[in-house]
C-alpha positions in Angstrom: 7.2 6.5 -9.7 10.1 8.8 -11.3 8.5 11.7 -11.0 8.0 11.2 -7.4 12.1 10.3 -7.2 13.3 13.6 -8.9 10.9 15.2 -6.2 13.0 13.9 -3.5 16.4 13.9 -5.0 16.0 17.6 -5.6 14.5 18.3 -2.2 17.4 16.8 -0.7 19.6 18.9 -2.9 17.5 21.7 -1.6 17.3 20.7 2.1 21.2 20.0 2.5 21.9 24.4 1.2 19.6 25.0 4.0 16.5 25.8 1.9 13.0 26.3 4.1 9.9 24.5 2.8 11.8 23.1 -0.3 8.7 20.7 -0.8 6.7 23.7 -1.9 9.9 25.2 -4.0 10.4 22.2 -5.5 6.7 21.4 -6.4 6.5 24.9 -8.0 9.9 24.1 -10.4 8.2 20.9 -11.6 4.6 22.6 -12.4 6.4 24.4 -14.2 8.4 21.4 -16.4 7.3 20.3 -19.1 5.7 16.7 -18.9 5.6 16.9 -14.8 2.8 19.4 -14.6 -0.3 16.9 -13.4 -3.9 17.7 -14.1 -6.8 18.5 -11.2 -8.6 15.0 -11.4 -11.3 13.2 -9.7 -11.0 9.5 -8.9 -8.0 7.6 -8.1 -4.6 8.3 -9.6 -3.2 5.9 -11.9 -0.1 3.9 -10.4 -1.5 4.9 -6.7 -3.5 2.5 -4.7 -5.0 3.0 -1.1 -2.7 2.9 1.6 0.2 3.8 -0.2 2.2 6.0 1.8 4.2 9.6 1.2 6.6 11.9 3.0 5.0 15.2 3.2 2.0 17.1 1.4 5.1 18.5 -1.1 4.9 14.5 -2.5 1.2 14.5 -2.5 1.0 17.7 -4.7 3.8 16.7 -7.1 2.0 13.1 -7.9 -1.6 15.3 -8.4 -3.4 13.1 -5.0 -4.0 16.7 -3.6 -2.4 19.3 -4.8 -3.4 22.7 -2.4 -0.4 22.3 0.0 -1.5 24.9 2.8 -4.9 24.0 2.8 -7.0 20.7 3.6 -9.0 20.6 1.1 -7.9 20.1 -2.9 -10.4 22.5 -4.8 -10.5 24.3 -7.4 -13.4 26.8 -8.7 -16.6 25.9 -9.6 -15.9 22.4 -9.5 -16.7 19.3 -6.9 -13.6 18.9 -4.7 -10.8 16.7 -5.5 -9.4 15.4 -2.3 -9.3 16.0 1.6 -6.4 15.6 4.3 -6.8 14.7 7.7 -3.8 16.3 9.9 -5.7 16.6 13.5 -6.0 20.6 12.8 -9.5 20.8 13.6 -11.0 19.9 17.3 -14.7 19.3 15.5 -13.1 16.3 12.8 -15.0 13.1 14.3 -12.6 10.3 12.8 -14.4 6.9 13.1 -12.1 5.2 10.0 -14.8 4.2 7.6 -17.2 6.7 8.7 -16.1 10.5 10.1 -17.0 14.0 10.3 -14.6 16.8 8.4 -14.5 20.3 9.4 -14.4 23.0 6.5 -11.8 25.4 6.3 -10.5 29.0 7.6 -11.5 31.0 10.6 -8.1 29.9 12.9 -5.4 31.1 14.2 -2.1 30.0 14.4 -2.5 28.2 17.3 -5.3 26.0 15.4 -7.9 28.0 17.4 -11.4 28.5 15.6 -11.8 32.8 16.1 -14.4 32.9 13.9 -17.2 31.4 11.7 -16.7 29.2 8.4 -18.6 30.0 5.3 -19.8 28.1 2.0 -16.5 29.7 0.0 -13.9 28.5 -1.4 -12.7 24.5 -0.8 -15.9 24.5 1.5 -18.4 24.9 -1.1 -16.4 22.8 -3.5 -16.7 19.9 -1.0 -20.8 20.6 -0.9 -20.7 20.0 -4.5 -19.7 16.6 -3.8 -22.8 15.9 -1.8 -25.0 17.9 -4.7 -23.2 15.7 -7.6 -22.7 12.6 -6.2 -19.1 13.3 -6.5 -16.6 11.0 -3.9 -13.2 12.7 -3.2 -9.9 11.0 -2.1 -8.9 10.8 1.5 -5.4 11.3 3.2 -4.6 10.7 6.3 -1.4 12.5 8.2 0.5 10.3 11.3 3.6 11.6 13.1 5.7 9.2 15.1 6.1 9.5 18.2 9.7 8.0 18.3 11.0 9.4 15.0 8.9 12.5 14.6 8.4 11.5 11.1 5.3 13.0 9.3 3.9 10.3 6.7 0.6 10.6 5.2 -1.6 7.7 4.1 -4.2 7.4 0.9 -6.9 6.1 1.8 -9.0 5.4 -1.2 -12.3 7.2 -2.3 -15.2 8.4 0.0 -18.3 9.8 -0.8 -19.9 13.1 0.9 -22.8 11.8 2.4 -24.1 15.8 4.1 -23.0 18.7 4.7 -24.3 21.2 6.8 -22.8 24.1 9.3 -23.1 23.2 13.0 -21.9 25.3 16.1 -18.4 23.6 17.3 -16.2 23.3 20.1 -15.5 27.1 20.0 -18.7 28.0 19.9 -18.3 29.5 16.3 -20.0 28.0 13.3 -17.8 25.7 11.2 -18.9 23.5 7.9 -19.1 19.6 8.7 -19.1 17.3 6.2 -20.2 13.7 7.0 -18.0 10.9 5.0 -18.2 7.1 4.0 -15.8 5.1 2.5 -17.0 3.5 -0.2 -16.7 -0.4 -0.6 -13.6 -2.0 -3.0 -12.3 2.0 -3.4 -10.5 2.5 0.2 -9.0 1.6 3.0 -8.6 2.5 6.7 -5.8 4.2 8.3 -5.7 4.8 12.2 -7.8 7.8 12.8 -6.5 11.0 13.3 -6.7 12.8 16.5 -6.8 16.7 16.9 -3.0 18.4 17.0 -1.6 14.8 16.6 0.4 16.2 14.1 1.2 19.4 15.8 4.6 20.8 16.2 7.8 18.9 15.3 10.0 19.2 12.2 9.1 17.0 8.8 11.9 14.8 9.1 12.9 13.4 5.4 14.6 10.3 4.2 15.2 8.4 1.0 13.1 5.0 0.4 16.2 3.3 0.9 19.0 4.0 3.8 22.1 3.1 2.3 23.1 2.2 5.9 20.6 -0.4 5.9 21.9 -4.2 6.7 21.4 -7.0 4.1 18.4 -8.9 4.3 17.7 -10.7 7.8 17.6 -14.4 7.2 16.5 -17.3 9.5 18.5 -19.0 11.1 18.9 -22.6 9.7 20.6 -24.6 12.2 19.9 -27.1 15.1 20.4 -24.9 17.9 17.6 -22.7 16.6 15.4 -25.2 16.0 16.2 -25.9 19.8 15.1 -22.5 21.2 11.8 -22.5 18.7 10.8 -25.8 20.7 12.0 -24.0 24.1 9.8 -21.0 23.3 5.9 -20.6 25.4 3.1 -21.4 23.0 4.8 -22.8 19.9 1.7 -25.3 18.0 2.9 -25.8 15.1 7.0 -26.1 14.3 6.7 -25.6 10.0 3.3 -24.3 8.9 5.1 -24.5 5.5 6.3 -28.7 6.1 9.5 -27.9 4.7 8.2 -26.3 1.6 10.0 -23.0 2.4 13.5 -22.2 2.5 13.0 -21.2 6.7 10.5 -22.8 8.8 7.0 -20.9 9.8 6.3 -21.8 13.1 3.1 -21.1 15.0 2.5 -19.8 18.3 -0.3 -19.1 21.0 0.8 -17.1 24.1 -2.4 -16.2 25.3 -4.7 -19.1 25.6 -5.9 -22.7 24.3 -6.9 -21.9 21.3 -5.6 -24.1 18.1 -4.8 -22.8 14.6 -8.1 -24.2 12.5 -7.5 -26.5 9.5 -6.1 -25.0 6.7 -3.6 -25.5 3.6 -0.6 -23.9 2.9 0.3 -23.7 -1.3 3.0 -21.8 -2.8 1.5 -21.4 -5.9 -1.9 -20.3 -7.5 -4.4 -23.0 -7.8 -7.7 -22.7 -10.6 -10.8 -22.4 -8.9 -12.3 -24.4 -12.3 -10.7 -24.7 -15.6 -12.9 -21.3 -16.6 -10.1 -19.8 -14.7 -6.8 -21.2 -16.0 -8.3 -20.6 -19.5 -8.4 -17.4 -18.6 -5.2 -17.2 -17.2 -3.7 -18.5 -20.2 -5.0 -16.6 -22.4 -2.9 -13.5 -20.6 0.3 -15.3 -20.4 -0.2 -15.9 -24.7 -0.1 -12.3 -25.2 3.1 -11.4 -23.1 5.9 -11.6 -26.1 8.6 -11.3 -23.7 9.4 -14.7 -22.6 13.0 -15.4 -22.2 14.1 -11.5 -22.1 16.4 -10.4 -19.5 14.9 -8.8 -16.7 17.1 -6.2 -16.5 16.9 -5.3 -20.0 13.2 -4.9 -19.2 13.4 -2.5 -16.4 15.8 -0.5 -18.9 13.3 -0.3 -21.4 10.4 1.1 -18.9 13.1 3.8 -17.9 14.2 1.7 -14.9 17.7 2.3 -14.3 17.4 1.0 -10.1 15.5 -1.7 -8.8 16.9 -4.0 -6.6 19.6 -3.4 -4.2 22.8 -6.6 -3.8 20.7 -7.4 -0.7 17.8 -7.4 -2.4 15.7 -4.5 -1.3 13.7 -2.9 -3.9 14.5 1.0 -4.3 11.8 2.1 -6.0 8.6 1.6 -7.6 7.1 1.8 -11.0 3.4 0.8 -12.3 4.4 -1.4 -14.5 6.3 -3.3 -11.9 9.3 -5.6 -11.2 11.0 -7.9 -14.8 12.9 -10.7 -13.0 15.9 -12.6 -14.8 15.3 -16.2 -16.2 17.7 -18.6 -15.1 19.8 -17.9 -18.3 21.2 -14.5 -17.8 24.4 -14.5 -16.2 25.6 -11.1 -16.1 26.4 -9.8 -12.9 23.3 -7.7 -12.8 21.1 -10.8 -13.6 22.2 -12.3 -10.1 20.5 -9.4 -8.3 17.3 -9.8 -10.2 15.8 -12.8 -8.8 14.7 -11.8 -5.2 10.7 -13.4 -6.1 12.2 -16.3 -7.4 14.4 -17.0 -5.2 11.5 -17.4 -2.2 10.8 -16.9 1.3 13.8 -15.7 3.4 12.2 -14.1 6.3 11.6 -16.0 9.1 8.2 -15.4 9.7 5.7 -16.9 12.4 2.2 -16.8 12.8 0.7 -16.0 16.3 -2.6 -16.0 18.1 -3.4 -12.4 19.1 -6.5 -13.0 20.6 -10.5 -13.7 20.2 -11.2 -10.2 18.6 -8.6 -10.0 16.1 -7.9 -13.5 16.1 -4.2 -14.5 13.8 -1.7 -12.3 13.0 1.6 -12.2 11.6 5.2 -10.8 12.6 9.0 -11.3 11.7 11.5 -12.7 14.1 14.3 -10.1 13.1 13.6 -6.2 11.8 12.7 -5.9 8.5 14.6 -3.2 6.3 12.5 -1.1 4.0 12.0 -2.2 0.3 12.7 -5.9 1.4 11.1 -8.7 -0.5 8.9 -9.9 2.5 6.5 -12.7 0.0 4.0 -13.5 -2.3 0.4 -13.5 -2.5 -1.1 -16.8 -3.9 -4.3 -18.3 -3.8 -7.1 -20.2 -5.3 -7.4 -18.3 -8.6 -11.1 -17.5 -9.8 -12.9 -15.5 -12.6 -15.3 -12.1 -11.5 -19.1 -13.9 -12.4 -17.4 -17.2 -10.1 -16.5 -14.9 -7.0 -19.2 -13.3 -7.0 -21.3 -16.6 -6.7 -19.0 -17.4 -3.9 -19.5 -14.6 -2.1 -23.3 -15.3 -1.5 -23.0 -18.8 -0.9 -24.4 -18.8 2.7 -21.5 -20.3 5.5 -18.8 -19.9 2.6 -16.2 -17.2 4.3 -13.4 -17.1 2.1 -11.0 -13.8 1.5 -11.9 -12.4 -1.6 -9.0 -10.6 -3.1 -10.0 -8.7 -5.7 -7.1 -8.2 -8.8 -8.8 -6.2 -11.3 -7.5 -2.6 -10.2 -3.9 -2.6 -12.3 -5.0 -3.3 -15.7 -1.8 -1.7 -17.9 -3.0 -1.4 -21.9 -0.5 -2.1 -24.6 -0.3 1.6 -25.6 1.8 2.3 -22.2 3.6 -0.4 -21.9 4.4 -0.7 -25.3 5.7 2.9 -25.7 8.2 2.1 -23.1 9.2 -1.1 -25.2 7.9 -3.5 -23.2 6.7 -5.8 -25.7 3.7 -6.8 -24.0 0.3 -6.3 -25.4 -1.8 -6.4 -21.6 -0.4 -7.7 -18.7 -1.4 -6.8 -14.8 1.5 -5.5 -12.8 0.5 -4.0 -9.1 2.6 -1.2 -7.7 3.7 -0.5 -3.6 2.9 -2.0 -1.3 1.9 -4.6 -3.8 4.5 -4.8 -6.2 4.6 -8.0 -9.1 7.6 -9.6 -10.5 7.9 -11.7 -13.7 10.3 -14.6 -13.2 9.5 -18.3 -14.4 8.6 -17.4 -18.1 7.1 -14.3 -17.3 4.5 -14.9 -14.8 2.7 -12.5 -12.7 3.8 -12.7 -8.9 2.0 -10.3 -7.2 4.3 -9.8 -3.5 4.3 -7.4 -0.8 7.6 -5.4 0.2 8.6 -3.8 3.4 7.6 -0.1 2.3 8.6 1.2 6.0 11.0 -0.7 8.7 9.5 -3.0 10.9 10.7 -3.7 14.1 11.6 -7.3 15.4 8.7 -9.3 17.0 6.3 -6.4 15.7 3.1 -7.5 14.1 2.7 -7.0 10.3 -0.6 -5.5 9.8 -3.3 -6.8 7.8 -5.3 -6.1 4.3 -8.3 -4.5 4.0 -11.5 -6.7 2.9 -11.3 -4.6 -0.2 -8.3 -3.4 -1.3 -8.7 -3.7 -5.3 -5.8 -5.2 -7.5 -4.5 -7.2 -10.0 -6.8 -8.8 -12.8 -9.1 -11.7 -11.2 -10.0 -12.4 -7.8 -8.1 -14.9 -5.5 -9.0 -16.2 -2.5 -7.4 -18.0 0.4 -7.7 -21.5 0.0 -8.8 -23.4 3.2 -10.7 -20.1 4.8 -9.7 -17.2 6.9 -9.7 -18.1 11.0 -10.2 -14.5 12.1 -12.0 -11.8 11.9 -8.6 -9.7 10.2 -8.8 -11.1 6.7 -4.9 -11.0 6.4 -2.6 -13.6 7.4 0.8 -15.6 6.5 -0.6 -18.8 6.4 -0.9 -18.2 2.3 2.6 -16.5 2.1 1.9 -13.1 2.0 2.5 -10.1 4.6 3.2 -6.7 4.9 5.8 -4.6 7.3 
């Protein structure tokens, strides 16, 4: 996302003379540029998926996801809203996840008191156009931590309007409510927001990588490790991997009996039937850039940083991550093979109880932009999982891959050579090593601390190009585990 990088270089430039609100000074210069400005539209963004994350409403405005940085509600005149933000102003929101209740806007004070009654004006009326045209709207999410202060908000895909209506609230003063539903493959769930859980604080900023940050935490490989893993309460299982990673996977229960159920572990796609591969193959024919060095690549799609000498990614573009082929062997080269080079994390799988059943953390912390695995699977076409999915007993993870279609006009205005390929962006980013193969990964887009657990995907989160499931099944009710290597922060 360039765009979204000159956003927060110059707000840093900004910031460090002592500028107030340089989000909304900044945002302003680059409406104004020309090739920034970004259109009011409906839908999704292209290059950002739900639950991608961003530093302040100023980022959210300058990438188009909602663009009316005082108020809640992206609007403009006469037409159905755009998007919504949930920032815990309102004591009336109702924030179930999937389901919740908005409040319109206006009729507070400055200490987020309602002093008098809503109206169907403005972004309020905009939003009842929704429910009049059928017209979903994007959702964000605000969270401030508690530790840091931070203020990050979350997109959380498309929901429709189901009603709106006025009701009398808390206050006693009438206030528009909006009833929403997230709509299925299009969103995903953030932790609800609860009134003035964003209140006071400062917006602390920071860039997406520290240069402070330590290399990239490795296992340790050595007998006296393997030692304390067998010393440790609960351990099941010493390699879920059987050697097939670099660093062992081990497997623990704290909490009760209960054994990990049967399952497989790959490291690479498998073909559902040969429907499938044919399919696959036929994408890998029209890639023309086998052999090209990665770097080069990333140059030519106006890439000029990507990986760090530890191996952290530093930032982010749609049309993702060109790896170097074993035969470039400039010093650059050596950086650019993070995918390829594997798992390095050492990772363990643990029992977190009957409701949420297997879950995922990282023995060490995990430095933002890190390279934490890739997602692999049995590989299937559309029609074939959607037969699975109403096979009765059958509950595999369906992974659905068709959301980051990239047509030849884009890519190959950039020079990229490549007539259609499928390249996900944060917080699932691709790589192309190995003759320029997808590799669909996940990367640490936020610290994680160690022994915290890395949390799951969404049912429906929507990328790539053909579904893939889990091979072997999913043991929990949480669809998203490291058994197939693949986790987030």
């Amino acid at each position: 996302m360039i765009i979204l990088e000159k956003f927060r270089v110059r707000c840093h430039a900004l910031k460090a003379q002592g500028q107030q609100k340089e989000d909304m000074v900044v945002n302003k210069q680059m409406k104004a540029e020309k090739g920034v400005h970004v259109l009011d539209m409906h839908g999704h963004i292209p290059g950002i998926v739900p639950g991608d994350t961003f530093r302040g409403k100023g980022e959210l405005a300058v990438l188009g996801i909602h663009r009316s940085i005082p108020e809640g509600i992206h609007w403009k005149k006469g037409k159905p809203a755009f998007a919504i933000c949930l920032s815990g102003r309102y004591i009336d929101d109702r924030d179930q996840g999937r389901k919740f209740d908005y409040t319109g806007s206006g009729g507070q004070d400055k200490k987020g008191r309602q002093i008098k009654d809503q109206k169907w004006e403005r972004g309020n009326i905009c939003l009842r156009t929704c429910v009049e045209r059928r017209m979903p709207v994007r959702v964000i999410r605000g969270k401030r931590d508690r530790i840091s202060n931070e203020l990050t908000y979350t997109y959380d895909g498309m929901y429709m309007v189901n009603k709106a209506c006025i009701v009398v609230g808390a206050d006693n003063f009438k206030v528009c409510s909006f009833e929403m539903e997230a709509i299925e493959a299009h969103a995903t769930v953030s932790p609800p927001v609860a009134f003035r859980s964003l209140g006071g604080g400062v917006l602390s900023r920071r860039t997406l990588r520290d240069s402070a940050a330590g290399a990239l935490a490795v296992a340790p490989a050595n007998p006296q490790a393997t030692r304390r893993l067998k010393k440790r309460r609960g351990l099941l299982i010493k390699d879920l991997a059987v050697g097939q990673e670099h660093v062992p996977i081990p497997v623990f229960n704290e909490i009760d009996d209960t054994q990990l159920p049967p399952l497989q572990y790959i490291r690479q796609n498998t073909w559902a039937t040969r429907e499938a591969e044919a399919v696959h193959q036929s994408a890998r024919a029209v890639l023309r850039t086998c052999g090209r060095c990665g770097v080069a690549a990333c140059h030519a799609l106006g890439m000029t940083e990507f990986y760090t000498e530890q191996g952290e990614l530093q930032t982010t573009v749609p049309e993702g991550v060109y790896e170097c082929p074993p035969n470039c062997m400039q010093p650059a080269c050596q950086h650019n093979r993070v995918v390829t080079r594997g798992l390095t994390l050492p990772l363990e799988v643990f029992y977190t109880g009957p409701e949420r059943g297997w879950g995922v953390r990282c023995q060490t912390a995990i430095p933002t932009g890190t390279f934490i695995c890739e997602y692999v699977g049995e590989v299937m076409t559309d029609s074939q999982a959607e037969e699975l999915r109403h096979t009765p007993g059958h509950d595999a993870y369906l992974f659905n891959l068709d959301h980051f279609l990239i047509m030849h006009q884009e890519l190959e205005s950039k020079g990229a050579g490549a007539e259609r390929t499928t390249l996900p962006t944060l917080p699932y980013d691709a790589a192309l090593p190995k003759n320029w193969d997808k590799h669909p990964q996940r990367l640490a887009h936020k610290e994680a601390n160690e022994g915290q657990e890395l949390p799951g995907l969404e049912d429906n989160d929507p990328y790539l190009v053909i579904d893939a499931r889990v091979t072997g099944g999913c043991p929990a009710a949480q669809p998203f585990h490291l058994f197939i290597p693949s986790l987030e922060n």
